[in-house]
C-alpha positions in Angstrom: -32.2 -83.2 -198.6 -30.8 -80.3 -200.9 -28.9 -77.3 -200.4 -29.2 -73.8 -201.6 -26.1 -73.9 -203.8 -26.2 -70.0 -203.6 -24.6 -70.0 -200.0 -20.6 -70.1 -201.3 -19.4 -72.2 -198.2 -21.6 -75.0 -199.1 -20.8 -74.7 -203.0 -17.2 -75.6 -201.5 -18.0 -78.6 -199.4 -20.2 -80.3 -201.8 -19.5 -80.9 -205.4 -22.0 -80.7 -208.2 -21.7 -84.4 -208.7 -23.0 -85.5 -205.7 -26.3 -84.4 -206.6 -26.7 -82.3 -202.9 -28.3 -79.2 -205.5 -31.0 -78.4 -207.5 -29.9 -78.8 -211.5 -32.0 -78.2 -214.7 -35.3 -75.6 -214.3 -34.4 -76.0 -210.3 -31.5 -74.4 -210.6 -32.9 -70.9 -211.7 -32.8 -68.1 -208.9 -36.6 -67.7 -208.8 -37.1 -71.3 -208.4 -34.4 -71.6 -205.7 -35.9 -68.7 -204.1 -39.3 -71.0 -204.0 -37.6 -73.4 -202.9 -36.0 -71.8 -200.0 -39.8 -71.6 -199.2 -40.3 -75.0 -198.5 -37.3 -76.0 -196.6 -34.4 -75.7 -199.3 -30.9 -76.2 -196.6 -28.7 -73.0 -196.7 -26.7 -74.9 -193.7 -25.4 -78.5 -192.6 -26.7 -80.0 -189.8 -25.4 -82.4 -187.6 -25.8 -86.0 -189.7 -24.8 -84.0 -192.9 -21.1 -83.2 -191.4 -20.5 -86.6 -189.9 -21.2 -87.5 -193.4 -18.8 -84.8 -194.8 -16.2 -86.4 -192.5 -16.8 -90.0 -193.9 -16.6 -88.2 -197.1 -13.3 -86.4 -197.0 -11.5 -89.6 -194.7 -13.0 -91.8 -197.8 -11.6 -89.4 -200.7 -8.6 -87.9 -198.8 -9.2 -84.8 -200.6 -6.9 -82.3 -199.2 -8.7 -79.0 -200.5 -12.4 -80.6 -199.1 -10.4 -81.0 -196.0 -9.2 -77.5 -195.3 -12.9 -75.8 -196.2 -14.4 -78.4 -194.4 -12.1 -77.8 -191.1 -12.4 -74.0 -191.9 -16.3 -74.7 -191.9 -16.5 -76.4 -188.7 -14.5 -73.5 -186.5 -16.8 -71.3 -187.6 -19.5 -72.7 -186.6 -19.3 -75.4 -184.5 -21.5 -73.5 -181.7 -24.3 -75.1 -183.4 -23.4 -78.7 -183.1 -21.1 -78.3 -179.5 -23.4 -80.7 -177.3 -25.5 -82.1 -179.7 -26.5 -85.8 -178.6 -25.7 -87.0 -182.5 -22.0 -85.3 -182.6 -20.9 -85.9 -179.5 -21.9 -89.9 -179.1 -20.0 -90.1 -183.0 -16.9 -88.2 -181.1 -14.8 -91.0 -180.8 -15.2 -92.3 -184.3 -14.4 -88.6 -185.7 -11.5 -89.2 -184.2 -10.2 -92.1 -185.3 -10.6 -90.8 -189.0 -8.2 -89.1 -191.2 -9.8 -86.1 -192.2 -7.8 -83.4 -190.5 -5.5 -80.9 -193.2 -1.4 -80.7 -192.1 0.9 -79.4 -194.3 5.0 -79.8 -193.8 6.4 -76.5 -194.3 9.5 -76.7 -196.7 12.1 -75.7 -194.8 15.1 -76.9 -193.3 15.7 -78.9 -191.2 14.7 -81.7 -193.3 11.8 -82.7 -191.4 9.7 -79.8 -192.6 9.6 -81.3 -196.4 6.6 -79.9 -197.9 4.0 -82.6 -198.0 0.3 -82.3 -198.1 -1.9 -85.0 -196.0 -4.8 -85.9 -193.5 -4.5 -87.4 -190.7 -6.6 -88.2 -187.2 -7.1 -85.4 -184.9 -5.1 -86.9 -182.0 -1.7 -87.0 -184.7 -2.0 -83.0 -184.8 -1.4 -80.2 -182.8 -1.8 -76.2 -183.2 0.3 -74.1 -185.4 1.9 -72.7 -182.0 3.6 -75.6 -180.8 5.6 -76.1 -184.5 8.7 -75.0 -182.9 8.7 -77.4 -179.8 6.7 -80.8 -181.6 7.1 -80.4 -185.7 9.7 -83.0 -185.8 7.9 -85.5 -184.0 4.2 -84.2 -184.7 2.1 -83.2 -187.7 0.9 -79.5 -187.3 -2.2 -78.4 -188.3 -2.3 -76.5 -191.0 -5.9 -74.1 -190.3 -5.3 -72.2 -187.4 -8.7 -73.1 -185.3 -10.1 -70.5 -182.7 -13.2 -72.0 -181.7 -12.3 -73.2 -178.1 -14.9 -75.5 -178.4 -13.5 -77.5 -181.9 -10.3 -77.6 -180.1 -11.2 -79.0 -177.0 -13.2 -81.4 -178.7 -10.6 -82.6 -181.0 -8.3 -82.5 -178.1 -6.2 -79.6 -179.1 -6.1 -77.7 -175.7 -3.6 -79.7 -174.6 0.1 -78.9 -174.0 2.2 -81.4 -176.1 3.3 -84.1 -173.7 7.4 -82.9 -172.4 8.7 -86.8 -174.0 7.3 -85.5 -177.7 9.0 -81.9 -177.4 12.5 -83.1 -175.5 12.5 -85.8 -178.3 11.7 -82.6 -181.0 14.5 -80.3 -179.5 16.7 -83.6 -179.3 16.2 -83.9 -183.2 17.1 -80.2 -183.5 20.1 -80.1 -181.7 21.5 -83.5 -183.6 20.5 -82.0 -186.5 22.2 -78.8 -186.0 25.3 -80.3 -185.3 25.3 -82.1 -188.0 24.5 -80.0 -191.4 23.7 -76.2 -189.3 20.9 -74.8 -191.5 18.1 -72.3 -190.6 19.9 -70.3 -187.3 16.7 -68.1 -187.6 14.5 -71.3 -187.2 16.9 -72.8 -184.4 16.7 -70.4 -182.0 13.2 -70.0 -182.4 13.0 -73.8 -181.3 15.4 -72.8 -178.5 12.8 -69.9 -177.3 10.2 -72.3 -177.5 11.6 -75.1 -175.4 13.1 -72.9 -172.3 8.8 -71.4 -172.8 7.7 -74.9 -172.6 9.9 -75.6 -169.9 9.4 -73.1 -167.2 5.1 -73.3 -168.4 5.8 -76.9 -166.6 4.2 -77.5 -162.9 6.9 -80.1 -162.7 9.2 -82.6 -164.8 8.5 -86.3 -165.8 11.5 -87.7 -163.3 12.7 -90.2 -166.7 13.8 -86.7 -168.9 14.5 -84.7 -165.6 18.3 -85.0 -166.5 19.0 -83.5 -169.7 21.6 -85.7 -170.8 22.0 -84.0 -174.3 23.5 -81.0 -176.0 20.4 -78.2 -175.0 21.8 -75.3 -173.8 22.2 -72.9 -177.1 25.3 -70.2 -176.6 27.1 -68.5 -179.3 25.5 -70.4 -182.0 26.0 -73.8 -181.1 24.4 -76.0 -178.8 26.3 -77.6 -175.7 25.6 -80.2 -173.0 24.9 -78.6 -169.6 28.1 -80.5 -168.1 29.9 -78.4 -170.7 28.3 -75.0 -169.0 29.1 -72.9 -166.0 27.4 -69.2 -165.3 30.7 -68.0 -164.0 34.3 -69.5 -165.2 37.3 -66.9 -163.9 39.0 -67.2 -167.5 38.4 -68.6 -170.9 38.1 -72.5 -171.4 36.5 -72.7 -174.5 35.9 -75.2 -176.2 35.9 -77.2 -172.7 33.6 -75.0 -171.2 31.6 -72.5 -172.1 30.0 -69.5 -169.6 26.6 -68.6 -169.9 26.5 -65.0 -171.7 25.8 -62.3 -169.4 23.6 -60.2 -171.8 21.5 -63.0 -172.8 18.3 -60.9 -174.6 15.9 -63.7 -172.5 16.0 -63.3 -169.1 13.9 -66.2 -168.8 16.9 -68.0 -170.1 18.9 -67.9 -166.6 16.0 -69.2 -164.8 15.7 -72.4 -167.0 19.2 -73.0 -166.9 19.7 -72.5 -163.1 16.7 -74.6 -162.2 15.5 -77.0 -164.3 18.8 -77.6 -166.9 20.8 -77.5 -163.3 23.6 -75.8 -165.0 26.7 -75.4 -162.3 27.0 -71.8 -160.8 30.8 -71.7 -160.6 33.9 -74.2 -161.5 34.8 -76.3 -158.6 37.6 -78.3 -158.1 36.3 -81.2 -159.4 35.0 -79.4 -162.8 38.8 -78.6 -163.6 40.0 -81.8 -162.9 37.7 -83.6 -165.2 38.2 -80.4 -168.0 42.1 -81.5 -167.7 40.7 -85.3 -168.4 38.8 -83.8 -171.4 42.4 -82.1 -172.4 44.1 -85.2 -171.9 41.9 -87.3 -174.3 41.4 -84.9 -176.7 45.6 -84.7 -177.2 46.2 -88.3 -177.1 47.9 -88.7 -180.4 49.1 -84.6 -181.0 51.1 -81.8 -179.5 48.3 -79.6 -177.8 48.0 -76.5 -179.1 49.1 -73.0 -177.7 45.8 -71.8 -176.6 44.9 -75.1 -174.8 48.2 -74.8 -172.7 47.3 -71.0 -171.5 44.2 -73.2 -170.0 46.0 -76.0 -168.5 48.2 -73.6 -167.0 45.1 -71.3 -165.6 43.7 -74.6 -164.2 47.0 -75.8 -162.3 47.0 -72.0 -160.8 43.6 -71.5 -159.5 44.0 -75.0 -158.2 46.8 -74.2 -156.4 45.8 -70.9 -155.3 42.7 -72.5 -153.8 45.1 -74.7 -151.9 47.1 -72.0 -151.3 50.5 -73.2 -153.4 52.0 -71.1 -156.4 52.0 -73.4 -159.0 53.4 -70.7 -161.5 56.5 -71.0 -160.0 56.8 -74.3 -161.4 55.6 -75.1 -164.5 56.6 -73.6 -167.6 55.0 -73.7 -171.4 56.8 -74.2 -174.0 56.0 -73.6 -177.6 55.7 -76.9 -179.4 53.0 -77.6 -177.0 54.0 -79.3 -173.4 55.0 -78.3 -169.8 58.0 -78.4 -168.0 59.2 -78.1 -164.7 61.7 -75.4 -163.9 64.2 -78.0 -163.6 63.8 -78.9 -167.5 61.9 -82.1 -166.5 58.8 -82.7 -168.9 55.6 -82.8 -167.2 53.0 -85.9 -168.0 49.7 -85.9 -167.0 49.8 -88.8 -164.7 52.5 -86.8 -162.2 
């Protein structure tokens, strides 16, 4: 029932209080040596770690946690299929015992904050950018492919947890900005996620939220077009044509269903976004250059010449050539 407290690892997952090692004249090296003789444990077996799990769920000690995690990957092997482990499964499960650590960082989410929790509440230290806002991340990095299957970490995080994640992220940014460096990393690691998927859950299949990141902001994908034939920003915004991911044209073509061109329709409802957004001021210069290009290349598709009559003017409306203002209801 006592261990060699020679062997470091196990020096680390027990403490000298819990009487696991041999103290007084039973502690000197020869005697330990003798003792190694008749059966002395320099290793846990499968009842002693299910005990170490009680142990650290009961105590919630964070450090016992990590050396006990770091223990297991290590050799788990030796336990993967035993009878004992595997009928006690479920109840490992269930008990908070597994190290995750908040990185301090922004955005706030990632306060630093040291805890256990159950296995099921935690996933790998590669899916931080697509679930840390909605998940607890683990913070050993396992490689035992056994451990993680186990503890049910081979899993991809399920597409509602990481659109709700890169939902968070986007509100976020518009709100208070922050890490850009962090940002887009969560922007690689959605459109990955998103093109690793056999096929979408039909209830998120509409991205009805700000996720298409250009130029340092984020925009909704009604708000996009690959091609526009001149400048409507901040109405709409066209998808970069040196974007450094490739990738990133294949998610937004099929699966963010971002508009290859501006039809007709598109440059009536920008005008509509013009028209609210001027309700109770002049509109501005710029925005005028726009309502003009729209008129034209409507016109042009309809094959009129709409230049010839309407006119800007500088404190920010249209006239006809015959000096009548223009509203937008004629």
């Amino acid at each position: 029932d006592l261990f060699d407290p020679r062997e470091c690892i196990l020096n680390d997952i027990f403490s000298d209080s819990e009487g696991y090692f041999p103290i007084g004249v039973f502690a000197d090296e020869q005697v330990i040596s003798q003792l190694r003789k008749l059966g002395l444990n320099n290793k846990l077996n499968t009842e002693n770690l299910l005990d170490r799990v009680s142990y650290v769920h009961k105590t919630q000690d964070f450090e016992l946690a990590i050396k006990l995690t770091t223990y297991l990957d290590r050799n788990y092997d030796s336990i993967y299929g035993n009878d004992l482990w595997t009928n006690n499964l479920s109840e490992i499960k269930s008990l908070q015992w597994i190290p995750v650590l908040q990185r301090n960082n922004e955005p706030i989410w990632l306060q630093q904050e040291e805890l256990l929790t159950q296995p099921q509440s935690v996933v790998l230290q590669e899916n931080t950018y697509i679930t840390c806002s909605q998940m607890l991340i683990l913070d050993y990095q396992p490689v035992n492919e056994n451990f993680i299957r186990d503890m049910g970490w081979n899993e991809k995080p399920d597409i509602d947890v990481v659109v709700n994640h890169f939902k968070e992220v986007s509100k976020s940014w518009s709100i208070m900005k922050g890490d850009v460096d962090f940002v887009k990393m969560c922007v690689e690691a959605f459109y990955d996620y998103l093109l690793s998927l056999e096929q979408l859950n039909n209830s998120i299949k509409q991205f009805n939220f700000a996720c298409i990141w250009i130029e340092n902001e984020f925009h909704h994908p009604q708000d996009v077009s690959f091609t526009c034939k001149f400048d409507m920003r901040p109405f709409i915004y066209e998808v970069p044509k040196n974007l450094e991911n490739r990738n990133h044209y294949k998610v937004f073509e099929s699966i963010l269903n971002i508009r290859p061109k501006m039809y007709y329709r598109d440059y009536i409802n920008v005008l509509y976004k013009i028209a609210e957004s001027y309700k109770k001021s002049p509109v501005e210069n710029p925005v005028l250059g726009i309502i003009c290009n729209i008129i034209n290349t409507i016109a042009i598709d309809l094959s009129g010449e709409v230049k010839k009559i309407l006119v800007p003017l500088n404190d920010g409306i249209l006239i006809s050539n015959k000096n009548k203002q223009l509203c937008y209801n004629d």
